[in-house]
N, C-alpha and C positions, 0 to 999 in steps of 0.2 A: 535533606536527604539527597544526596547523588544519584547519577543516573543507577551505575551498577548497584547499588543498594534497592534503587524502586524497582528495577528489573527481578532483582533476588526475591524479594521480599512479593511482587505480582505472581514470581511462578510457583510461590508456596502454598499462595492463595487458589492456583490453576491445579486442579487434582493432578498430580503425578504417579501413577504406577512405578514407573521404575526409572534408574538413574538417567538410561537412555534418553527415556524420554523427553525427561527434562533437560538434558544437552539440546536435543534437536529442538526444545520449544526455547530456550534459549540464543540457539540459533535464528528460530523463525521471526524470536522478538524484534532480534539485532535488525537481523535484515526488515524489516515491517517498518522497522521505525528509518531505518537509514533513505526508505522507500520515500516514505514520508517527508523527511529531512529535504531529499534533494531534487523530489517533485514538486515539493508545497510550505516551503520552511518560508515563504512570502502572504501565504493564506493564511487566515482565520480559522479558529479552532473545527470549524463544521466542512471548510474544504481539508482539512488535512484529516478529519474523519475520512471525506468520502473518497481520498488518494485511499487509505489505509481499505475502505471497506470495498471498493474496486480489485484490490489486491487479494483480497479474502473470496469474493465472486468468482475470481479465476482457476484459486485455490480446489473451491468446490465444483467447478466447471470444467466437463469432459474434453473441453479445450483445449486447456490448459496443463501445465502440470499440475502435481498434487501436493507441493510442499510451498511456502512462501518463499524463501530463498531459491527454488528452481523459478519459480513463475516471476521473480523479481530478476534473475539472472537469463532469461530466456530470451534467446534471437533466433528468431524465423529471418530467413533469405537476407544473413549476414547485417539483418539490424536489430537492434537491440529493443525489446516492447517499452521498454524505460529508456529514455536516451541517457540521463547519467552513467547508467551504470557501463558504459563503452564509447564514455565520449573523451577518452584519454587523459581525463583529467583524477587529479585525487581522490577517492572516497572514501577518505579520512572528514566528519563535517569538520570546519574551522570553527561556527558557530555552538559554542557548548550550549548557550541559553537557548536557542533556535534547535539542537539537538536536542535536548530536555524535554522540550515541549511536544518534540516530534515523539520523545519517547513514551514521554506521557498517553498521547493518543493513541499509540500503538498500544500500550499495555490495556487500553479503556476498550478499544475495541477489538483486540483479540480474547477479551474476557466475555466478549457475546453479550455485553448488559447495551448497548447502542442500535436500538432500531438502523436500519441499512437507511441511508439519507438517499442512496442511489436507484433505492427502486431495480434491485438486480445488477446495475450496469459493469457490466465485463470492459467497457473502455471510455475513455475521456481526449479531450483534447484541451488545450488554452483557446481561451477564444481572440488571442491577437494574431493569431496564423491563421492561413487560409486554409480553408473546410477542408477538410483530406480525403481522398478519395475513398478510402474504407468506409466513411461518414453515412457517404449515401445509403450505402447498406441495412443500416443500424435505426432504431426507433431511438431519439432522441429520447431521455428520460428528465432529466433536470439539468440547470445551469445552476452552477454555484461557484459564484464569486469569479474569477477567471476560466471557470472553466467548463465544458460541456459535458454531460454523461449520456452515455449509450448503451443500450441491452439491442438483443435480436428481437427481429420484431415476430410478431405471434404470427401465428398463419392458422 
């Protein structure tokens, strides 16, 4: 089955009310998985959950915007919260099978059956770059696989 086939076939399975709807949840697939693709198309299947399930935390977080594709498109003070997505480069993936898989994840856990691996966390980093300064901020939550995850911390 091709991508756009398990995409179609995921949002019949996702209740739809009305045509709209399913365009924008269409949309938010796209974008969820393209997220996925070109944060974590090097990760194992439970980091490219927890890119996808960071993406969704933002989603529902007064933060944040309120749609996947605004929270994946978003730049505070002219940088991008995704660096793909304004790093000048293509965002067409090249990798179809690497796209696939990313799409996959996205349809699994936009369908809400995936416990959050993140423990809430609104941000992550790689862990081959130096700690960021936003870091300190942040209750670490888990590390998975290359990468760090962060919530607020409790007060």
């Amino acid at each position: 089955m091709g991508i756009s086939q398990k995409v179609i076939v995921a949002l019949a399975l996702i209740a739809t009310p009305k045509v709209e709807a399913s365009e924008d949840r269409l949309k938010d697939l796209q974008c969820l998985a393209k997220n996925i693709y070109f944060e974590g198309r090097d990760q194992p299947w439970v980091g490219q959950v927890a890119i996808a399930q960071v993406t969704l935390n933002r989603v529902d977080s007064a933060l944040f915007p309120s749609t996947i594709c605004d929270v994946v498109k978003q730049e505070k003070r002219n940088i991008c919260q995704f660096s793909w997505y304004c790093d000048g480069k293509s965002d067409q993936p090249k990798d179809l099978e690497g796209y696939e898989k990313a799409t996959d994840v996205a349809i699994q856990v936009y369908s809400g059956t995936i416990p959050d691996v993140t423990e809430g966390a609104l941000w992550y980093h790689a862990t081959y770059i130096r700690r960021p300064f936003w870091a300190h901020s942040f209750q670490e939550t888990v590390r998975i696989n290359e990468h760090i995850f962060y919530k607020r911390p409790r007060r």
